[in-house]
C-alpha positions in Angstrom: 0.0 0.0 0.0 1.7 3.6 -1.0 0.7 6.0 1.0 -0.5 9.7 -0.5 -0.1 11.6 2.5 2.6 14.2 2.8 3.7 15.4 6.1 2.6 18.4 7.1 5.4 21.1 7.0 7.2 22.2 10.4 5.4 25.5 11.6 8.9 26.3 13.4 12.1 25.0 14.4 11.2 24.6 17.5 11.6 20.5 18.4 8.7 20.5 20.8 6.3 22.1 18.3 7.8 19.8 15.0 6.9 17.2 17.8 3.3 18.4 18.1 2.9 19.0 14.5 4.2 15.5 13.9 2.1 13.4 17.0 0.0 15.8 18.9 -3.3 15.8 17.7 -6.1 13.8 19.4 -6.0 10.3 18.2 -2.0 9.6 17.1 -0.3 8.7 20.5 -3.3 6.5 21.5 -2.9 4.6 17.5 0.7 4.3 18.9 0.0 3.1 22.0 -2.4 0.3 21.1 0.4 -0.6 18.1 3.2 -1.0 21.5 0.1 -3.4 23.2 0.4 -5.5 20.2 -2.7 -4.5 17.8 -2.0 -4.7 14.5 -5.0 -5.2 12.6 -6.9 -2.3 11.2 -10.4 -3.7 13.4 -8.1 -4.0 16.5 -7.0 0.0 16.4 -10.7 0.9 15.5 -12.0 -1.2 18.2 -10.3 0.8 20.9 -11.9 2.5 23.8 -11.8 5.6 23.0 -14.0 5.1 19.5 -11.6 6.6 16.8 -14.0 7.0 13.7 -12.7 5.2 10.8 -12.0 7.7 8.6 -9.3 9.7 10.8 -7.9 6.2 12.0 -7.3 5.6 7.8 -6.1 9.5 7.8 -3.5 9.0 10.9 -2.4 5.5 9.5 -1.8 7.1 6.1 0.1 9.8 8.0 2.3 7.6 10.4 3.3 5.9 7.3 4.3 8.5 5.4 6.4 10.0 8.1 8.1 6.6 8.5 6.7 6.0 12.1 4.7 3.1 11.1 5.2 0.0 8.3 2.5 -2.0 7.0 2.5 -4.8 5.3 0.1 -7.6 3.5 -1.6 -9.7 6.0 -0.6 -13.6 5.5 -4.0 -14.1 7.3 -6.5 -12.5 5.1 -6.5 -11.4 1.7 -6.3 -7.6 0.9 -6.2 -6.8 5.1 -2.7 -5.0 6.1 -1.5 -5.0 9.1 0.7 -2.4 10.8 3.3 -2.4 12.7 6.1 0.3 14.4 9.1 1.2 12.5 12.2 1.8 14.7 11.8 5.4 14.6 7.9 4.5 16.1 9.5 2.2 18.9 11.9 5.3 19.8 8.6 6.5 21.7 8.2 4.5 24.0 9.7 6.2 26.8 7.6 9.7 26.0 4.2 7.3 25.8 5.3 6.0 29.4 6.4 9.5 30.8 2.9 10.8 29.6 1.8 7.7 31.3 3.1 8.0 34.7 2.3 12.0 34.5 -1.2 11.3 34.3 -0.9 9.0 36.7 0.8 10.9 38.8 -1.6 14.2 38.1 -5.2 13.1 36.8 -7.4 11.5 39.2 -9.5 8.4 38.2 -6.9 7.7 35.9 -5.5 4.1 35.2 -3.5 2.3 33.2 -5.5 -0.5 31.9 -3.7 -1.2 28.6 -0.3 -3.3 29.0 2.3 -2.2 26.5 4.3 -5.7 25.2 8.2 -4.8 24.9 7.9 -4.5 21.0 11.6 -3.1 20.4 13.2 -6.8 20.5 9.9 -8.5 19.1 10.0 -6.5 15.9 13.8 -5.4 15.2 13.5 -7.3 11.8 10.6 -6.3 10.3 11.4 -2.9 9.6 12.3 -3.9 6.0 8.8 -4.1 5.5 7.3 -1.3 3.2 9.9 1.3 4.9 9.4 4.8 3.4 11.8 5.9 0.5 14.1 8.2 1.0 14.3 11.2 -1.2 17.4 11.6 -2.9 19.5 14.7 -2.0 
């Protein structure tokens, strides 16, 4: 599947805000999360409790892919399903996803953290050859 999203351009230079412009709308770091619990299927991510419509869950996929964040591949179980799956460069959030974890913890009451997040970094070292963005050339 190529994606035909285009990431959106960096409002500054500022790394916090290319951060935000890259993951910090609504629905991204929770499509992350639920990839680092081990969903991969397209019916697992929309079947999360917090609703996601299915149109922005296509819109955000398309969008992780096509800032490398996320591969997706053919799924060996069912014909013309993909399932998805973080590249390295999506792994390397794991430790903001549990800081933002243990902050709301920490700081929001009633809050708890009822979805386990597998260590994926070992599990899927090797499939990052998968459908991996190309790189334009300079």
């Amino acid at each position: 599947m190529t994606s035909k999203v285009k990431p959106a351009a960096k409002r500054s230079p500022c790394p916090v805000a290319a951060t935000l412009d890259l993951i910090g709308d609504r629905w991204t770091l929770l499509i992350i999360r639920d990839l680092f619990a081990g969903k991969s299927r397209y019916w697992e991510l929309v079947s999360s409790p917090e609703r996601i419509a299915t149109n922005i869950l296509a819109a955000r996929l398309d969008t992780l892919q096509a800032c490398g964040l996320v591969l997706t591949r053919e799924s060996p179980e069912r014909v013309g399903s993909s399932e998805y799956r973080l590249s390295a460069r999506g792994r390397s959030l794991l430790p903001l996803l549990k800081k933002m974890r243990d902050w709301g913890l920490a700081n929001i009451a009633g809050t708890a953290a009822n979805i386990q997040v597998e260590n994926t970094v070992a599990a899927s070292v090797n499939r990052d050859h998968v459908n991996r963005p190309k790189r334009k050339s300079r």
